[in-house]
N, C-alpha and C positions, 0 to 999 in steps of 0.2 A: 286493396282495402275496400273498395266497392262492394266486391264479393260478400266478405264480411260482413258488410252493416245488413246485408240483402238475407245474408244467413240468421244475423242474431234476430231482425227484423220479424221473420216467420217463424223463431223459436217464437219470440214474444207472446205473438197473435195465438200461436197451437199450446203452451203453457204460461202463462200469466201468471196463475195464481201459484206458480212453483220456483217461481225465480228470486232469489235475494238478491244478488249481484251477479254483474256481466262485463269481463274485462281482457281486452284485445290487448298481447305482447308479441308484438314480433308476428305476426300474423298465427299465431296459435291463442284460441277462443279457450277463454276459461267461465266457465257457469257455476255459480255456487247457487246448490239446490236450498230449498227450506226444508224445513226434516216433516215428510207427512207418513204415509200408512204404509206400507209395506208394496201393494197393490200399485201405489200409485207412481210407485220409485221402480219398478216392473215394468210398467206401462209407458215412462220416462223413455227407459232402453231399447223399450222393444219398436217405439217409434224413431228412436234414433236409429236403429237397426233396419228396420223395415220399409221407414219413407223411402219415397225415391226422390223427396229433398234433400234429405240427413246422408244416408246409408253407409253409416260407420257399422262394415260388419267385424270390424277385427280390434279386439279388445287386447292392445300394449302391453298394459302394467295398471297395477292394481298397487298404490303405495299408502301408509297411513302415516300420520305426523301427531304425537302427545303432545299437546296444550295443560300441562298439570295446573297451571293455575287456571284455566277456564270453566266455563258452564258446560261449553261442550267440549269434553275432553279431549275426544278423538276426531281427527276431519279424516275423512276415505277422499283418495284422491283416482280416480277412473281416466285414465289415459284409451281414449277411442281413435282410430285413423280412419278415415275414410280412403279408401285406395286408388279408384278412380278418378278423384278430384286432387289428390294428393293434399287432403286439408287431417287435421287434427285438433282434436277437442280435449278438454280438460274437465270434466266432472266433478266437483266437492262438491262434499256432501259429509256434514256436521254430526255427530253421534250425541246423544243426549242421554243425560240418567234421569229417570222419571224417578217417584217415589213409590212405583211399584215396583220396578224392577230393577236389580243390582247388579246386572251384568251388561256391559258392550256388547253389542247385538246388531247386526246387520242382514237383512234379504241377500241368500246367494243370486247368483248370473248363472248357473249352471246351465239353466234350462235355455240360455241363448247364446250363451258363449262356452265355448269349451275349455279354453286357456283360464277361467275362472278359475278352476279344480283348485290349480296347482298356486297360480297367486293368494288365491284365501288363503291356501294351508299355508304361505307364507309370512301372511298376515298375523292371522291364530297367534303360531309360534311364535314372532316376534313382540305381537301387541297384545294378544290374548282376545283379541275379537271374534266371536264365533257367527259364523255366517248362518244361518238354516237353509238347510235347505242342501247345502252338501255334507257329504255323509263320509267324505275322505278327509278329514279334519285329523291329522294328527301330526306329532313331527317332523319335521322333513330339515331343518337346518341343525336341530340343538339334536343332543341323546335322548332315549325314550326317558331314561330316571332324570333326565331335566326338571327344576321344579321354579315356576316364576317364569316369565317373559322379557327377556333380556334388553328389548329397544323402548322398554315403560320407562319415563322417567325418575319413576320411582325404585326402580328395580338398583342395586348396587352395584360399583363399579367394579370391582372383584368378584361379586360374585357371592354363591355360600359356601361350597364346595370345591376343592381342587383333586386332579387324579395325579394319584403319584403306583410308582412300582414299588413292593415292594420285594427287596431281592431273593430273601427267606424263603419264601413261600412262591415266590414267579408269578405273582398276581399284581393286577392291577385293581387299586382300592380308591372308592372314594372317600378322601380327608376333611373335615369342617375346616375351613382357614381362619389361621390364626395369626393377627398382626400385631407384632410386637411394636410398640415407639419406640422403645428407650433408645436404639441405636441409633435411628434417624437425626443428624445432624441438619438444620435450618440457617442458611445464608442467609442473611436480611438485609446484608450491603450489597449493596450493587460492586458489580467488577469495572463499571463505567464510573465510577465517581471517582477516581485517581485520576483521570486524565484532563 
């Protein structure tokens, strides 16, 4: 735990004015960033990258989590390992909607991480986060005529569309779903109140 405090210690001293919160689980460091400029959230990694205090060169996972009732909707969470020390870090880092701009938005890693590429587009797809700055942004887990982002909280739980076969013609078609009530039957007694 030593280690630790020695680490969060000289994060402090080298960004100060970038830190919200700092919180040790289980010997894995999590830092939640303040949301600043693009340059400076760059500049975050590329020292975490390049000190040869830090030197987390190998970038884990790249995960996001929807806050629907919050200010900031989306938190990026950045999982960094450092390999020689056998330590790991946890990066959040809060996405904000301004009143200029309507869309989730975040600075790619590409330019220092290579396993970036492939987590953004996974990002993208699921959350509808568009990184800049990579240029492979397309889908990779849903179909190209996917329409929506399927891990928004907002997004529906069936869906809009279903594929069905149809046998006539040997194709596969997409169907708008349609949910009927009337057959659905609702228990409302418990199978434990008789005993």
């Amino acid at each position: 735990m030593n280690k630790d405090l020695i680490f969060i210690e000289y994060f402090i001293k080298i960004f100060p004015k970038y830190i919200k919160k700092i919180w040790v689980y289980k010997n894995d460091i999590t830092i939640s960033l303040k949301n600043k400029n693009d340059n400076d959230f760059l500049n975050i990694f590329k020292c975490l990258k390049n000190h040869y205090h830090f030197y987390f060169k190998q970038l884990v996972d790249i995960t996001a989590i929807d806050y629907l009732s919050n200010f900031s909707r989306f938190s990026l969470y950045y999982n960094l390992l450092n390999i020689l020390k056998n330590k790991r870090l946890f990066i959040k880092y809060d996405i904000f909607l301004s009143k200029t701009k309507y869309i989730n938005y975040n600075i790619s890693l590409i330019t220092l991480y290579n396993s970036s590429i492939w987590l953004e587009r996974e990002i993208w797809d699921m959350y509808g986060i568009i990184f800049f700055g990579n240029t492979e942004l397309r889908r990779i887990l849903t179909d190209y005529g996917f329409k929506g982002h399927p891990l928004r909280k907002d997004f529906p739980l069936v869906g809009f569309l279903e594929l069905n076969f149809n046998i006539l013609t040997k194709t596969l078609q997409y169907v708008p779903i349609e949910l009927s009530q009337d057959y659905r039957k609702f228990y409302f007694i418990s199978a434990w109140e008789n005993i």
